[in-house]
C-alpha positions, 0 to 999 in steps of 0.5 A, spaced: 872 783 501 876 787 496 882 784 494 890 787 497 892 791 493 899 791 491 904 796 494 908 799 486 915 801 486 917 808 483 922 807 476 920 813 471 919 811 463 924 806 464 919 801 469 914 803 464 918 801 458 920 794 462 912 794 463 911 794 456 916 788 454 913 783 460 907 784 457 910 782 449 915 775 453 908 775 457 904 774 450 909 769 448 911 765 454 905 765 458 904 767 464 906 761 468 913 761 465 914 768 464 920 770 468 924 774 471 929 773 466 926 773 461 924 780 461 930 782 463 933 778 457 928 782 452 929 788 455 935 789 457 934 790 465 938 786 470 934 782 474 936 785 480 933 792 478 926 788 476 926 785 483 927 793 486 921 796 481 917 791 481 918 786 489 917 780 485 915 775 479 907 776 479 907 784 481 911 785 474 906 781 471 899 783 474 902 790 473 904 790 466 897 787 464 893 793 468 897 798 464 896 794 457 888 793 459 888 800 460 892 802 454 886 798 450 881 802 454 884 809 452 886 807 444 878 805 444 877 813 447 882 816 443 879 813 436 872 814 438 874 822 439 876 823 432 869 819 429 863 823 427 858 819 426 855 814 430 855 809 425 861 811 423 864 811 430 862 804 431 864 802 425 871 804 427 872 801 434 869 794 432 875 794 425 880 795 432 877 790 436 877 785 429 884 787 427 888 787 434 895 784 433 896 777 435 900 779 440 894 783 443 889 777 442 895 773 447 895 777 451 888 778 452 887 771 453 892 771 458 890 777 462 882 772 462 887 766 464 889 771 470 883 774 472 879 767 473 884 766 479 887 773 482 882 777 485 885 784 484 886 782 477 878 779 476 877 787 480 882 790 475 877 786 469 870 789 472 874 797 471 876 796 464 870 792 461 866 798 464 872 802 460 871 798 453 864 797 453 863 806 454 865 808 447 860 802 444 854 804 448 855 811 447 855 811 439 849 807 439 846 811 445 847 817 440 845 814 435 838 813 438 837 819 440 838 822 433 833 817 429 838 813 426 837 807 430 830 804 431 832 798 435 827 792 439 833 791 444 836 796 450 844 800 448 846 796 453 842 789 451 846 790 444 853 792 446 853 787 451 853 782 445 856 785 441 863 785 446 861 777 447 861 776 440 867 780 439 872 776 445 869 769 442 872 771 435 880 771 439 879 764 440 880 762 434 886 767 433 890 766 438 889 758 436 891 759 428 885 756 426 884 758 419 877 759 420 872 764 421 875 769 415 876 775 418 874 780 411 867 774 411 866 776 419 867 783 418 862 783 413 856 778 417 858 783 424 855 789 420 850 786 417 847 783 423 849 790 426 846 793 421 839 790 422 840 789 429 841 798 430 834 798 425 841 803 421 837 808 416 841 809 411 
């Protein structure tokens, strides 16, 4: 059964901007101990004017990792537009997965954290691993159809571990382990991608 969907309040840019820095106390605090007043501390914004934008604690939160999810999802789209080539394409969005801030790896541990326990956020993380893996799919895909790969697996068998591979790689980042090196990783991920695509050169 579909989840309950949340009722949202209007607010205009300022309710976004609000949105924008839950996600950045969130990225820090945790989910569990973010607060109303601490967003309202960071952002500047009374607590009684969050609790009319937003109704309560958890709407602010799970609406403001919708929207962070979605800004990724649309970044991967917009940087996908502006490669020519597939390889080339490919290459660019697994340098941005790879480089996302620190604060983007946070909270995207906290946004899996959520969607193991909340249904509406589990629908929402369906949604946006359908949007992130398009611009991969798409690149390879393209790149089968005009004779620069030669793959043995599916697109979709390829993306799917390619997006595993790139998820585990948060892990150590968000727990500041020294390892794996991230010129070294990025480095055996297109070896390995390379050979996986049967890339010709």
């Amino acid at each position: 059964m579909p989840a309950e969907k949340r009722t949202r309040r209007a607010g205009g840019g300022k309710r976004l901007g609000v949105l924008d820095t839950a996600v950045e106390v969130l990225a820090d605090r945790g989910y569990e101990s973010t607060r109303f007043a601490d967003v309202a501390a960071a952002s500047g914004t009374a607590v009684s004017t969050l609790q009319n934008y937003f109704g309560s604690r958890e709407d602010m939160l799970i609406e403001a990792l919708q929207r962070s999810t979605n800004q990724e999802v649309e970044a991967l789209e917009a940087l996908a537009a502006a490669q020519a080539g597939p390889w080339e394409r490919l290459v660019a969005l697994i340098d941005r997965s790879l480089g996302n801030s620190e604060q983007t790896q946070r909270m995207l541990v906290e946004f899996w954290r959520s969607a193991m326990r909340d249904e509406e956020l589990r629908e929402h993380s369906e949604r946006v691993q359908r949007g992130y893996r398009e611009p991969f799919l798409r690149a390879i895909q393209e790149g089968c159809d005009q004779g620069l790969f030669h793959m043995k697996h599916s697109p979709e068998d390829v993306v799917d571990f390619l997006l595993t591979f790139l998820a585990g790689v948060t892990i150590p980042r968000v727990l500041h382990q020294n390892r794996p090196a991230e010129n070294t990783l990025r480095d055996l991920l297109l070896s390995q991608m390379s050979v996986t695509l049967g890339r010709e050169n």
